[in-house]
N, C-alpha and C positions, 0 to 999 in steps of 0.2 A: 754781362749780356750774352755770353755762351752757353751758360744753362738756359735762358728764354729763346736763344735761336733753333738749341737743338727739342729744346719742349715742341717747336713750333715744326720745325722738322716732323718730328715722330707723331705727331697730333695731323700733320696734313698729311702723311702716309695713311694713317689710321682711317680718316674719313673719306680716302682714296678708295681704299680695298672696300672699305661700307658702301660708299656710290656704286663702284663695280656692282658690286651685290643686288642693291635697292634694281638698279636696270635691266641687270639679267632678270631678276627674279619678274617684273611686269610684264602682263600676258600682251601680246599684240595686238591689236586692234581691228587692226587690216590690212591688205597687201600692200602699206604704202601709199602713198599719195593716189595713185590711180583709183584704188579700192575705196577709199575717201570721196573722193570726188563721183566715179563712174561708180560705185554701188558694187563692184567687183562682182563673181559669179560662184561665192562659195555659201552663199545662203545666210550668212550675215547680216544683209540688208545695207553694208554699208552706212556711210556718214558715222555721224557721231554717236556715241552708245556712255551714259552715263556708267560710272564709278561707283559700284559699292561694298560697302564692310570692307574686308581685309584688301582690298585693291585698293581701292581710294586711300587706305591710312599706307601702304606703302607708297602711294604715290605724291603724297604732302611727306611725308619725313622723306622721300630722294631729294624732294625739291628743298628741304630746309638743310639736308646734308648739303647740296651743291651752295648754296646761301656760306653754311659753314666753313666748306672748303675757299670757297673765294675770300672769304673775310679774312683765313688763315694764312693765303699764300699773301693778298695784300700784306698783312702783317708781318708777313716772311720778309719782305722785301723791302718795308720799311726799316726793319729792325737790322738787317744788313746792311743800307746806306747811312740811314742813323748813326749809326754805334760802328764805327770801324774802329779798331784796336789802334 
């Protein structure tokens, strides 16, 4: 069970550093809740602004990466109170 815990290790690093990525890389949207709400004052227009092509497809794989990650660290955690040596 030590080579599945350390798989499961280097597999949640992995999809760590990807999340990182996936988030840095999406464009802001607005100044924050304020700008959401109050329409903010940089010509935007405010509110909600749909997703397309290459934003939107980064923006469902961060969300299935963070899916991934949770399911992984779950796993991590089982697989350590599980299987104690």
């Amino acid at each position: 069970m030590a080579k599945l815990q350390n798989a499961l290790i280097i597999a949640e690093a992995v999809i760590a550093v990807l999340l990182m990525a996936g988030v840095l890389i999406q464009t802001p949207k607005a100044s924050g809740l304020g700008g959401t709400i109050g329409g903010g004052g940089d010509g935007l227009g405010g509110g909600y602004r749909t997703r397309r092509g290459l934003e939107r497809q980064i923006y469902w794989t961060t969300w299935v990466l963070v899916v991934g990650f949770l399911i992984c660290s779950i796993a991590n955690v089982w697989v350590t109170t599980h299987f104690k040596p």
